[in-house]
Structures are given as C-alpha cells and as structure tokens.
Biotite code that builds the C-alpha atoms (Angstrom):
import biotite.structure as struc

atoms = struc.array([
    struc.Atom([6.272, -51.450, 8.461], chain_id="A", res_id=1, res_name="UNK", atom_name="CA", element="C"),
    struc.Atom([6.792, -48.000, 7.082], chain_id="A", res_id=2, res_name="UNK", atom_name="CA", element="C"),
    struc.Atom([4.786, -44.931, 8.844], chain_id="A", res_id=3, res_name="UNK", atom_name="CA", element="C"),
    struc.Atom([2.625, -42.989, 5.938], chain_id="A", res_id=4, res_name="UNK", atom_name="CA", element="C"),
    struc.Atom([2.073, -39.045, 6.457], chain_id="A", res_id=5, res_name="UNK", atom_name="CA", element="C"),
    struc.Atom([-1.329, -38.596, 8.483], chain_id="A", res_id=6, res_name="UNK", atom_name="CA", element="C"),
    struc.Atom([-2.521, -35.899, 6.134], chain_id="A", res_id=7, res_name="UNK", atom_name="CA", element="C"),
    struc.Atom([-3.528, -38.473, 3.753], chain_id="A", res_id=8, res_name="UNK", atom_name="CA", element="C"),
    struc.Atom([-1.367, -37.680, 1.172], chain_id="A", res_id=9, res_name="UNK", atom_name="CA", element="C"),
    struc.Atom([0.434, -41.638, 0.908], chain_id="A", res_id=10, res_name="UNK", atom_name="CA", element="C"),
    struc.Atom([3.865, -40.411, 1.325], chain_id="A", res_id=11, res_name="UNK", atom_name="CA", element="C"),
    struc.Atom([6.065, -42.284, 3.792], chain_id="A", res_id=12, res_name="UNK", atom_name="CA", element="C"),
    struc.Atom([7.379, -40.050, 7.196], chain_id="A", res_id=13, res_name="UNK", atom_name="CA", element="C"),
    struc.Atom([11.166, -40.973, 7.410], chain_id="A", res_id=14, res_name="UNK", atom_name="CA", element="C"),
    struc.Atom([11.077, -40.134, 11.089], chain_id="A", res_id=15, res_name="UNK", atom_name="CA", element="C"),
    struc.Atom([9.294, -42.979, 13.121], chain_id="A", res_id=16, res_name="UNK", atom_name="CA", element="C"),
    struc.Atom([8.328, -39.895, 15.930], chain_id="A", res_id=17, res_name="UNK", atom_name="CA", element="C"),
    struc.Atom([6.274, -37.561, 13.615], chain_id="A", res_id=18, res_name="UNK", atom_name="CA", element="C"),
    struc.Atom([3.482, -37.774, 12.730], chain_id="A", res_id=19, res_name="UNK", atom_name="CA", element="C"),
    struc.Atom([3.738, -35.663, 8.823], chain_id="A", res_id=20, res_name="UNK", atom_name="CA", element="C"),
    struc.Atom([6.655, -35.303, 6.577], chain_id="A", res_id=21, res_name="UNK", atom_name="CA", element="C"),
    struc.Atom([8.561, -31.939, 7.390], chain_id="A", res_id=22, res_name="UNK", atom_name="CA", element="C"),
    struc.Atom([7.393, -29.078, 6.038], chain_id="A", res_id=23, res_name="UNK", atom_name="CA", element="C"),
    struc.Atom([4.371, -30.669, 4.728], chain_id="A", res_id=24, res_name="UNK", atom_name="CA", element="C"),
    struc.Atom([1.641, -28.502, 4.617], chain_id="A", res_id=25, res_name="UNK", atom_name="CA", element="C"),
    struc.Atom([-1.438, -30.503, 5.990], chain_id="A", res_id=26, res_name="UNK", atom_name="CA", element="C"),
    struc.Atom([-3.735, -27.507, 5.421], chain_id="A", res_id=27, res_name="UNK", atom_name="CA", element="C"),
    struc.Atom([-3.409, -27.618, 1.748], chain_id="A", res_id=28, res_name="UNK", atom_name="CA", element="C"),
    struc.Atom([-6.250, -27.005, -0.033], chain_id="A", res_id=29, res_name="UNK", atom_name="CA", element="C"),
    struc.Atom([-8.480, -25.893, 2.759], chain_id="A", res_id=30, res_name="UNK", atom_name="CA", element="C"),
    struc.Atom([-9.483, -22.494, 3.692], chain_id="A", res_id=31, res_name="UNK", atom_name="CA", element="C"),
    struc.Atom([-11.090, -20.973, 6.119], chain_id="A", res_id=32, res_name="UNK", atom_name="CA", element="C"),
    struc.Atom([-14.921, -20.456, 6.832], chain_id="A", res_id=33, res_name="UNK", atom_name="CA", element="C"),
    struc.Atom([-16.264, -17.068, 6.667], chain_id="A", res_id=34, res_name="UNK", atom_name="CA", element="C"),
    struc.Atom([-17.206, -17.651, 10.117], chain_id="A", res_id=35, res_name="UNK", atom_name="CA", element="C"),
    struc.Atom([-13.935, -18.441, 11.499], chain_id="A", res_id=36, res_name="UNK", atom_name="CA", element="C"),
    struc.Atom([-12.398, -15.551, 9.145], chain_id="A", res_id=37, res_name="UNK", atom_name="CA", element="C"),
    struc.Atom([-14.708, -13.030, 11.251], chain_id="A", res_id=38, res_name="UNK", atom_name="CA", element="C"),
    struc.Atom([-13.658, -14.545, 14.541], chain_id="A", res_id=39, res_name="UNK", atom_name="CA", element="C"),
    struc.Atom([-9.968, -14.099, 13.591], chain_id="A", res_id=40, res_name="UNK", atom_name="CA", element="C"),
    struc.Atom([-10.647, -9.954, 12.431], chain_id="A", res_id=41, res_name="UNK", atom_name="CA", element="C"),
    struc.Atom([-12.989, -9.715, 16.108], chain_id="A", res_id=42, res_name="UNK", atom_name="CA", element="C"),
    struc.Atom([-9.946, -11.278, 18.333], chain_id="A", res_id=43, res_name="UNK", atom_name="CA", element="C"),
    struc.Atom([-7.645, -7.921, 17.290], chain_id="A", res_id=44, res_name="UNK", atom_name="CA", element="C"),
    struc.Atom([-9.986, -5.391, 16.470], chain_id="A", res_id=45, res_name="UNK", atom_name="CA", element="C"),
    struc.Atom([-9.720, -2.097, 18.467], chain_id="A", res_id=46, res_name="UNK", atom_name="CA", element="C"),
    struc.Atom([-8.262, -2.226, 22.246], chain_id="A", res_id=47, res_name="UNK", atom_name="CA", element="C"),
    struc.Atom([-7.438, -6.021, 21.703], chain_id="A", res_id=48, res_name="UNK", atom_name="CA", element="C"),
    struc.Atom([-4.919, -5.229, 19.156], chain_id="A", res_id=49, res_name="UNK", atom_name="CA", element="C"),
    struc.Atom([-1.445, -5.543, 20.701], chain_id="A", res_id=50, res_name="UNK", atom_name="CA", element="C"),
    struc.Atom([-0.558, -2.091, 18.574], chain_id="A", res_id=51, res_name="UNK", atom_name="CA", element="C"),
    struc.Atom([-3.971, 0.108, 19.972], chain_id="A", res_id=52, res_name="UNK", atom_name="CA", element="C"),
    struc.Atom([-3.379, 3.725, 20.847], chain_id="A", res_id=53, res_name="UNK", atom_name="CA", element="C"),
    struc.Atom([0.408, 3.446, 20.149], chain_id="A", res_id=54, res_name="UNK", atom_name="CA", element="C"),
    struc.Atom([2.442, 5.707, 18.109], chain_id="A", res_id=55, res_name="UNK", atom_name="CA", element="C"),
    struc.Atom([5.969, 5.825, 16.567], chain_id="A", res_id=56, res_name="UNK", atom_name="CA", element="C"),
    struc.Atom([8.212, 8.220, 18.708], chain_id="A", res_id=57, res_name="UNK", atom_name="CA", element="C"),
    struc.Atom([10.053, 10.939, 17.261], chain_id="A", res_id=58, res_name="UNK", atom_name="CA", element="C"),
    struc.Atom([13.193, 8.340, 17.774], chain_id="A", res_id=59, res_name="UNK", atom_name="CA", element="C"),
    struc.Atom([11.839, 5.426, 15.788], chain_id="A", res_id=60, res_name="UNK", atom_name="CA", element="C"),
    struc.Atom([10.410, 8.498, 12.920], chain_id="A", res_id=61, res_name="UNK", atom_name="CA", element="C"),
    struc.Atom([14.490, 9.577, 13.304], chain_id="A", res_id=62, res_name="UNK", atom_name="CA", element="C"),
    struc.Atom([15.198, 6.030, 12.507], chain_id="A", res_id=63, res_name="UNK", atom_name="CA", element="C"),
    struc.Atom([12.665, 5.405, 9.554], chain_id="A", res_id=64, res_name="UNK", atom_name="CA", element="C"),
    struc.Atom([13.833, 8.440, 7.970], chain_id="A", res_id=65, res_name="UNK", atom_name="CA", element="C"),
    struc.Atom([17.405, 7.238, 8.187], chain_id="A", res_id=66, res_name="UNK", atom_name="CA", element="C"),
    struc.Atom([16.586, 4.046, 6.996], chain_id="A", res_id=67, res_name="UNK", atom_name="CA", element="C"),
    struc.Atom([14.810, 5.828, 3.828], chain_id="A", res_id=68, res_name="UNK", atom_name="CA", element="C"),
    struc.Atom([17.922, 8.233, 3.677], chain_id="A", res_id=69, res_name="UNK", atom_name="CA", element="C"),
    struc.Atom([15.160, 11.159, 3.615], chain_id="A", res_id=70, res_name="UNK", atom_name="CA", element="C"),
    struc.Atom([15.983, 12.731, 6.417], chain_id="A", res_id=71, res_name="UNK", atom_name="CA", element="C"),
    struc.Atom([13.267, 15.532, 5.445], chain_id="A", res_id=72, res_name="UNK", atom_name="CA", element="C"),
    struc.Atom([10.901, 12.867, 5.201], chain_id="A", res_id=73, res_name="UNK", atom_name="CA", element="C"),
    struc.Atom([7.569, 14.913, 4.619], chain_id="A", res_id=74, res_name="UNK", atom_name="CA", element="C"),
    struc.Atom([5.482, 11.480, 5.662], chain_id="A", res_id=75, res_name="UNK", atom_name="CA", element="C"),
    struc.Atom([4.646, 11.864, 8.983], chain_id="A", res_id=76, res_name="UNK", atom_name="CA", element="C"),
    struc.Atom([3.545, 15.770, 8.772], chain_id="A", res_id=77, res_name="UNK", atom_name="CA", element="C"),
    struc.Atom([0.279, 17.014, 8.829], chain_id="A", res_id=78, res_name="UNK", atom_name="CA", element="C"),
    struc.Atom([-1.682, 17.717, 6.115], chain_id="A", res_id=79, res_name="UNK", atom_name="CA", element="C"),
    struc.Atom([-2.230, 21.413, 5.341], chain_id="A", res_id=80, res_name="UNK", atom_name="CA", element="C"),
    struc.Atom([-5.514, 22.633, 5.400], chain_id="A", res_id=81, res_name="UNK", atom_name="CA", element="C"),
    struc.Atom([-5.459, 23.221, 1.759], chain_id="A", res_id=82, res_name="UNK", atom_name="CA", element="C"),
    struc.Atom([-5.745, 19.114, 1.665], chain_id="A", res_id=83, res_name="UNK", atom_name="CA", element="C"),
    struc.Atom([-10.052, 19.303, 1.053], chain_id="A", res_id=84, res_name="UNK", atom_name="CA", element="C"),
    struc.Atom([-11.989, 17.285, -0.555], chain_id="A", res_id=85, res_name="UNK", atom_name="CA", element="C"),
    struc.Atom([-12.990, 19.766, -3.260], chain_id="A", res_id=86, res_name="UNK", atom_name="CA", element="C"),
    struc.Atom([-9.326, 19.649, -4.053], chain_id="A", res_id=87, res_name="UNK", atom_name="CA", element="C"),
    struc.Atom([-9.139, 15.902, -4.057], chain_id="A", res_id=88, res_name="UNK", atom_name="CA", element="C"),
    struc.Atom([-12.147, 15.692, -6.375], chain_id="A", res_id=89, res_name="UNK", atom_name="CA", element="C"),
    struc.Atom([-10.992, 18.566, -8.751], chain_id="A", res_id=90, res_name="UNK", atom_name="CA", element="C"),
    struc.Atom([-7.466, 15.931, -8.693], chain_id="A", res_id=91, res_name="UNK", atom_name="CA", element="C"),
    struc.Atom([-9.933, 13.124, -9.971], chain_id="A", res_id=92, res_name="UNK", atom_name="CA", element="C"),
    struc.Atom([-11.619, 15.225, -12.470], chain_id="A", res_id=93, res_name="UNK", atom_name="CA", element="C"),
    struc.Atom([-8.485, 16.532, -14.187], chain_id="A", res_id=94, res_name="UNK", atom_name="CA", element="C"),
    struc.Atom([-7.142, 13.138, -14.415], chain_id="A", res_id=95, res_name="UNK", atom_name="CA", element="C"),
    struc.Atom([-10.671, 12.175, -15.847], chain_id="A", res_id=96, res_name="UNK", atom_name="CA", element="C"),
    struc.Atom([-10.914, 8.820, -13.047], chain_id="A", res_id=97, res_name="UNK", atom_name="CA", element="C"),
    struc.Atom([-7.926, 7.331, -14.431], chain_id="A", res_id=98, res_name="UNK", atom_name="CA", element="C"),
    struc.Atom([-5.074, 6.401, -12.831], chain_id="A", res_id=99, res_name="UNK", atom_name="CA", element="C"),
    struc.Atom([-1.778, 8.000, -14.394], chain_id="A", res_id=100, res_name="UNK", atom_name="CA", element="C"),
    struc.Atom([0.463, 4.898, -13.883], chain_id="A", res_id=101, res_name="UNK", atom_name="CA", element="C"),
    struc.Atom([-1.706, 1.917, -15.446], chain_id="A", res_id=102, res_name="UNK", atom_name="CA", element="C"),
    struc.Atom([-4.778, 3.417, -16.911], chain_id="A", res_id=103, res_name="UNK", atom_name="CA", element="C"),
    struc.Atom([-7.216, 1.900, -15.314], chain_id="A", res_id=104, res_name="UNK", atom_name="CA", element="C"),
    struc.Atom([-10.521, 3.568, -14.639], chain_id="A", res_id=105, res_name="UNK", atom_name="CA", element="C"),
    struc.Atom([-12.063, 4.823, -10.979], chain_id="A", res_id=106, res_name="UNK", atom_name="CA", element="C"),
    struc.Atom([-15.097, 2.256, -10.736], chain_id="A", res_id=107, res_name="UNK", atom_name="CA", element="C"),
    struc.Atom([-16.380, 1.464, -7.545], chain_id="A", res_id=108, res_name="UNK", atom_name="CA", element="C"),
    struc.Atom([-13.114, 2.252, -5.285], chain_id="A", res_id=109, res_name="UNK", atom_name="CA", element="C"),
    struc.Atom([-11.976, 5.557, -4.779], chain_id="A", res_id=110, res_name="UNK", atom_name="CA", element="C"),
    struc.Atom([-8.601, 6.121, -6.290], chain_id="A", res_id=111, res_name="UNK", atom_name="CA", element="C"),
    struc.Atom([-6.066, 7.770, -4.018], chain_id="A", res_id=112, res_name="UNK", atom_name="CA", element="C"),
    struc.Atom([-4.572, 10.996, -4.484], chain_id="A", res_id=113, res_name="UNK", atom_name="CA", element="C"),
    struc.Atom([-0.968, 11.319, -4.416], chain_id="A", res_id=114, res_name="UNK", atom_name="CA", element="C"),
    struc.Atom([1.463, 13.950, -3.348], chain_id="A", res_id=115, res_name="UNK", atom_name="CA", element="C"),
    struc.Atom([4.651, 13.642, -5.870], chain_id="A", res_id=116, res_name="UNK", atom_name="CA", element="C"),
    struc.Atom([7.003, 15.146, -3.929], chain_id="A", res_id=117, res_name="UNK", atom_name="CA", element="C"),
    struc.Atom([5.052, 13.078, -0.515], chain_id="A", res_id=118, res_name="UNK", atom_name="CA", element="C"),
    struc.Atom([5.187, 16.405, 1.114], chain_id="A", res_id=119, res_name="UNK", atom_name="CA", element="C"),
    struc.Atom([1.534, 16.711, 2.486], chain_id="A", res_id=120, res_name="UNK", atom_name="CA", element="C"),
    struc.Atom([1.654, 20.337, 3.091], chain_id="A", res_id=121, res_name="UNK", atom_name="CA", element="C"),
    struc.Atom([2.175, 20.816, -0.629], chain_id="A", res_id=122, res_name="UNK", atom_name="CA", element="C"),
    struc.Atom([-0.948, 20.886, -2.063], chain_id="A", res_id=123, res_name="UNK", atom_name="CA", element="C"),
    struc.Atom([-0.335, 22.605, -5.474], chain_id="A", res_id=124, res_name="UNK", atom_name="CA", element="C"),
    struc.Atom([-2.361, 20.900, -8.182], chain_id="A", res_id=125, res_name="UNK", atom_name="CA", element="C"),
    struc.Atom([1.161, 20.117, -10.144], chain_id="A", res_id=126, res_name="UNK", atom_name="CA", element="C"),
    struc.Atom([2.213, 18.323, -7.182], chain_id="A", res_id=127, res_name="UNK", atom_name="CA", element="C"),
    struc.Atom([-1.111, 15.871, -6.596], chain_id="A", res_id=128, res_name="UNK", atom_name="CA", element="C"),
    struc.Atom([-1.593, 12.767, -9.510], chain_id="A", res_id=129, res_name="UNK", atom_name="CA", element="C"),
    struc.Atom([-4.526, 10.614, -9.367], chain_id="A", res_id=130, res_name="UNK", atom_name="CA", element="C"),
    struc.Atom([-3.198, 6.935, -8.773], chain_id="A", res_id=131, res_name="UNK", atom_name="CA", element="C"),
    struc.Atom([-5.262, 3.785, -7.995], chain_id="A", res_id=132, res_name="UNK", atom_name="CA", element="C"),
    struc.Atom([-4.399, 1.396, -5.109], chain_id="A", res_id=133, res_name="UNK", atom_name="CA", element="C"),
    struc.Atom([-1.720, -0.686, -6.209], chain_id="A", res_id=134, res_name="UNK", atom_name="CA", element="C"),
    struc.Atom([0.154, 1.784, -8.065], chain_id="A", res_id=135, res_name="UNK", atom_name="CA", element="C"),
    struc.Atom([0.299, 4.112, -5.009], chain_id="A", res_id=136, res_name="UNK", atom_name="CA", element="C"),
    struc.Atom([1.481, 1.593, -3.127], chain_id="A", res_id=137, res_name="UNK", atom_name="CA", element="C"),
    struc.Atom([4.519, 0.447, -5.295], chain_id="A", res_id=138, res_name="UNK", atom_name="CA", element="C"),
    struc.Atom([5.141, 4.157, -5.338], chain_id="A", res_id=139, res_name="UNK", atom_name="CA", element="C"),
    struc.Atom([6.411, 4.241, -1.649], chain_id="A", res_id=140, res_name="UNK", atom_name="CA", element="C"),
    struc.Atom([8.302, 1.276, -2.162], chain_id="A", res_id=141, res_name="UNK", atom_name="CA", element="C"),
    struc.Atom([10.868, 3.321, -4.441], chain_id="A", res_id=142, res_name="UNK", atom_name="CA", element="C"),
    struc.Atom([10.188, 6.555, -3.449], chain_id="A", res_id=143, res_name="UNK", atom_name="CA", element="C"),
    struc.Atom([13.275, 8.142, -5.176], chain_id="A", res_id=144, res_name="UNK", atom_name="CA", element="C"),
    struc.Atom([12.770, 6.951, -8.715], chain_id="A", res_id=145, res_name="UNK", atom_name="CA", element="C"),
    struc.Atom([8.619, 7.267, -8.552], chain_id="A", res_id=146, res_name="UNK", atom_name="CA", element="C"),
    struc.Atom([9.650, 11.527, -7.505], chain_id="A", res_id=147, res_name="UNK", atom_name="CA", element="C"),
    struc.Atom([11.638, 12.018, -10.247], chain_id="A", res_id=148, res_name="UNK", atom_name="CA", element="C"),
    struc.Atom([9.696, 9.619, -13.024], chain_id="A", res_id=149, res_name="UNK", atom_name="CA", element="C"),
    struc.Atom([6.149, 11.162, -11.928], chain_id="A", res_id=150, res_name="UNK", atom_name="CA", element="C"),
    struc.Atom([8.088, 15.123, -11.804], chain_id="A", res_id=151, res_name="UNK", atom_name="CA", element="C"),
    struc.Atom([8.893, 14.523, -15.537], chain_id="A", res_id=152, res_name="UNK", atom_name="CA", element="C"),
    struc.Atom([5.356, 13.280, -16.371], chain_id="A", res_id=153, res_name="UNK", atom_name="CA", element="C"),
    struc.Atom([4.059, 16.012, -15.134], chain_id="A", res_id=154, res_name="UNK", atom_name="CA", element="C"),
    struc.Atom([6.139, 18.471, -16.588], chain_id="A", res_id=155, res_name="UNK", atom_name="CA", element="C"),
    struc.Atom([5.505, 16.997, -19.960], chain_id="A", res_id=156, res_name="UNK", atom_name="CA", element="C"),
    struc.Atom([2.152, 17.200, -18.869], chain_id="A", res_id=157, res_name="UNK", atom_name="CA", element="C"),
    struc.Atom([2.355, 20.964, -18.174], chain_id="A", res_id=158, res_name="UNK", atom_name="CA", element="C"),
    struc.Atom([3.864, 21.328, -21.837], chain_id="A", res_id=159, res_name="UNK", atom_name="CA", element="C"),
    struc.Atom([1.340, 19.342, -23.441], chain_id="A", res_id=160, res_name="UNK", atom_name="CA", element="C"),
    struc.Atom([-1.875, 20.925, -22.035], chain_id="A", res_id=161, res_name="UNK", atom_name="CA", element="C"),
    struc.Atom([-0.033, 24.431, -22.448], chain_id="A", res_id=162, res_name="UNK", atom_name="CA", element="C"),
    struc.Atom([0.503, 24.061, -26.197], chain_id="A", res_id=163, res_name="UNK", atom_name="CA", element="C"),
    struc.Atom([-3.074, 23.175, -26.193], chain_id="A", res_id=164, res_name="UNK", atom_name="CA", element="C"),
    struc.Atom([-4.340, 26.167, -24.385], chain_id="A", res_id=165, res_name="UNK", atom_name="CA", element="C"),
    struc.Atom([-1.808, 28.888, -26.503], chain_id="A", res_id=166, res_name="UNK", atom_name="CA", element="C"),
])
C-alpha cells in the first residue's frame, strides 16, 4: 500500500519514514491569526530582542564601508543641526508632496527626505529630494548610480526653475 502526504494534498510520499513529500509546504494557504501575529512582535520587542542596546563598532562600520567601497561613507554620522523639521517640511513643500522618482503623492504616510549625496551633515536644500518609501529604499541599494542620476535631476532642476525666475 502506498503512503499519501498527511497534508491532505493526495500525493504519494516516496519515502515510507516521512510523513510529507519533501519540500512540501503543509502550511499552504494558511496564515496566521492576528492574535498569534501579536504574540510573535511581543516575544522580541525591546530587551527580548537578541540585537537590544547593541551597536555596530567602528570595526564592523570599517567593514561596511569597505564592502560599499565608500570609504567616506557619510551614513553613520550625525545629523547636523541644520537637519529641523522646518527644513524637512519646506523639502515637502518645494517638491509639492510628490515624490521625485515615481510621482506619487504624500497621502497619509510621511514621505522621507533624502540626502543626495547621503551626507547628513549636508543640509543644503539642492542636496535634500523628497522621495516616498520604496523609492528611498531602492536608492541605498545602488547608491552610486542613484548620486549621480538624482545630481543631474537636480541640476536640470536648478536650470529649469532659474529660467523661470530670470
């Protein structure tokens, strides 16, 4: 007699021993209840998360920065204390609460803004672009090519809005 999967799914388990077919995904379909989902987020919130009140040494920073082959890596610097949110807001309202990438509008999430060059003490308006979530993050996934494409938009920028102002 042939053994059948125990998920249900009719499918005959070639090895007598198990009790599914390798790799077969018995939770498919099924999800989580919003109960259990909280339970999960409680068991490594705050001093029960394995990575709670550590920080990356100047070593491992060394290392990242390597890795990025930036080794002036502005991203772990402070802020400077031009970084306010009057400045962040005047950011949103030159960019009209749209994102520069993808157009989208600022609705009900705050869109982030970015430093160009991701130097955070350089605050200089030409240097900050309004972006919304997703489009900031691909931009520190190819930080090279997203310095030099969003430097050019903003230069053309700069050109544009100063042949409308002459």
């Amino acid at each position: 007699m042939n053994k059948l999967c125990e998920c249900g799914c009719g499918k005959e388990v070639k090895n007598k021993k198990n009790r599914f077919i390798y790799n077969h995904h018995i939770w498919k379909g099924s999800h989580h209840s919003e109960k259990t989902k909280r339970k999960m987020s409680d068991i490594k919130k705050g001093k029960k998360n394995p990575n709670y009140g550590k920080h990356c040494s100047e070593t491992v920073k060394g290392m990242i920065r390597e890795k990025l082959k930036l080794s002036d890596d502005p991203y772990y610097y402070e802020y400077s204390k031009n970084w306010i949110q009057t400045l962040r807001n005047y950011i949103r309202e030159r960019d009209k609460h749209k994102c520069q990438l993808c157009l989208k509008f600022e609705n009900n999430k705050r869109f982030h803004v970015h430093h160009i060059d991701y130097n955070k003490k350089n605050s200089q308006s030409k240097n900050l672009i309004l972006l919304c979530q997703s489009c900031h993050a691909k931009t520190n996934h190819n930080r090279i090519y997203y310095r030099e494409f969003l430097e050019d938009f903003m230069d053309s920028r700069e050109w544009i809005n100063s042949e409308n102002f002459d």
